[in-house]
N, C-alpha and C positions, 0 to 999 in steps of 0.2 A: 504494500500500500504506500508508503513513506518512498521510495523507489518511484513510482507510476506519478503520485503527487508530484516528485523533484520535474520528474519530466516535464509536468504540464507548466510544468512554471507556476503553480500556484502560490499565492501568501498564507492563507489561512489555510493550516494544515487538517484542524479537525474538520473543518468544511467541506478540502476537498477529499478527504477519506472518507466522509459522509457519503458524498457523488460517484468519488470511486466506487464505495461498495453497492451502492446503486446500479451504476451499470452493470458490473459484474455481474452481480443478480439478476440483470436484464439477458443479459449474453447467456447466461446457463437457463434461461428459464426456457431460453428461444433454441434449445440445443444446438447453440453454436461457441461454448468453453466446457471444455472437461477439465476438471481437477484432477490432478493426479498425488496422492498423499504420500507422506512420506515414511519409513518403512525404519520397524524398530522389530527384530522376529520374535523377542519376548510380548506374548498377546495382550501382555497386562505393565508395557513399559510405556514409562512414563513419555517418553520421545512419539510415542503414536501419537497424541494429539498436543504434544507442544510444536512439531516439525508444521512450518506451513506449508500450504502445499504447492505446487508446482504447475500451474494455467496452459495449457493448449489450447488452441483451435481444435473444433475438432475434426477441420480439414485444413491442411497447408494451402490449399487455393485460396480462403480468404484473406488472409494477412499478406502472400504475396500481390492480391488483386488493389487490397488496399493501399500497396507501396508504389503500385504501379510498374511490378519488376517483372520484366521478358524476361524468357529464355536466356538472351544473350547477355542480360543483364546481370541472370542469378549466379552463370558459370562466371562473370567477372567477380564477382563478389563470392567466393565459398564459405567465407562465415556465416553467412544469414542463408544459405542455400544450407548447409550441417545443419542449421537451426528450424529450419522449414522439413527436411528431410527427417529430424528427431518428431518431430511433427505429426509426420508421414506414418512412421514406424508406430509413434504411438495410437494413432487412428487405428492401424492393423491390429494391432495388439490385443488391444481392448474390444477388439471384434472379435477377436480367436480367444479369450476368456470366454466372452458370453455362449460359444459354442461348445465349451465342455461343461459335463454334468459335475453337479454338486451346489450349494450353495456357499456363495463367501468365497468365492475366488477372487482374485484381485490384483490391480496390478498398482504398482509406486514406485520410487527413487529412492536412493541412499543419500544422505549428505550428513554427515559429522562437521562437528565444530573444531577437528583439524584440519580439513578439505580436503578429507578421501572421499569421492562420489562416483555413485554407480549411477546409467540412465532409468534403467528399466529391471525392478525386479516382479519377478512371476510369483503369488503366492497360492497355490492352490487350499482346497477347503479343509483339505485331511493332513496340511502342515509340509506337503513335498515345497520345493520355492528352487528356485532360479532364477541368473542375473545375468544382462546382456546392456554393454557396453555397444552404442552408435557411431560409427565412426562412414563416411562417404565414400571411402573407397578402405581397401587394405592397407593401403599405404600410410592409414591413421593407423594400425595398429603395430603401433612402436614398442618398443623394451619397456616403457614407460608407462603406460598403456597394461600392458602385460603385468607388471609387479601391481599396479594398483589394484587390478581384478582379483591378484592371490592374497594381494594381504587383506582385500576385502572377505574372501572367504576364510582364512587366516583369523582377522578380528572376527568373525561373526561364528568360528564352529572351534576357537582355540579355547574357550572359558569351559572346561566341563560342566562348571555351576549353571552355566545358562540352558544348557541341555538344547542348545540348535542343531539340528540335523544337518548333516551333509548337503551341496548344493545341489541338485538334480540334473544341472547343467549349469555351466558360467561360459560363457563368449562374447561375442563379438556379431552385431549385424550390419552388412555395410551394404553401400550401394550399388556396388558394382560384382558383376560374377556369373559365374554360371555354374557352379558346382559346392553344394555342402561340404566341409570336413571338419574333421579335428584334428586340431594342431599335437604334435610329440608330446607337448606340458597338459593336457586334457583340457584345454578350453577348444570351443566352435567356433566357426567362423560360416557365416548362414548368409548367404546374400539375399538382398530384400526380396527379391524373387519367390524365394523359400518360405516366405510368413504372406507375402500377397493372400489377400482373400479373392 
């Protein structure tokens, strides 16, 4: 909120967090923002509803429509094309939850207040979960890239107290490819093709 305020240039902050949340509320009601919340795997921790959550479109068409950005435009720019593409992926996503059985499947993000962050993890209803890192091409998927995903599973299944299960899967979904694998360190690499609905 405090973020979208600075943007607009407002003065009166509690004013325009009023307005902000207003619209927002307008945007979800007209199913065009999905929240995506943020992900603590103890059921009963306290980070599930302190973490804000994470705002999509819930199509990459309209915010590129509203910038006015062609094709030619978005391959000049690949920041905001990764950002439209995380987009992309999550629209998918959240389609392919709704298609498997159970209730309370779900999908959210990781973010710590050291800034380890995952894009996308998968929680299903009976407690399995998996994590997938968005990256536009392979070529995001650097050494770098690589240690954050381990020490995310790392932090998240090293505490025996915590009792988190093993990950079901941890990868990578990127935009370009034509073939599923898994890499030698047991993460995937899924090109968007592979999760298309």
């Amino acid at each position: 909120m405090s973020t979208l305020s600075k943007d607009m240039g407002s003065e009166g902050e509690d004013k325009s967090r009023h307005t902000i949340k207003a619209y927002l509320d307008d945007l979800r009601a007209m199913y065009l923002l999905e929240d995506v919340s943020g992900w603590e795997p103890a059921a009963r921790g306290k980070k599930r509803v302190r973490i804000k959550p994470k705002r999509y479109f819930v199509d990459p068409s309209l915010p590129a429509a509203m910038l006015g950005l062609s094709p030619s435009k978005l391959l000049r720019d690949t920041q905001t094309l990764g950002g439209l593409f995380e987009t992309l992926v999550c629209r998918d996503l959240l389609t392919f939850i709704d298609t498997l059985p159970g209730v309370g499947n779900s999908l959210a993000y990781y973010r710590d207040d050291k800034g380890l962050e995952v894009d996308f993890i998968i929680e299903l209803a009976d407690g399995r979960w998996g994590a997938f890192e968005v990256k536009l091409s392979s070529m995001g998927i650097t050494d770098r890239a690589v240690e954050r995903l381990h020490k995310f599973r790392e932090l998240m299944t090293g505490n025996p107290m915590t009792q988190t299960s093993e990950p079901s899967f941890l990868g990578f979904i990127v935009g370009q490819g034509e073939f599923a694998y898994q890499r030698d360190d047991g993460l995937l690499v899924l090109p968007y093709a592979c999760i298309e609905p």
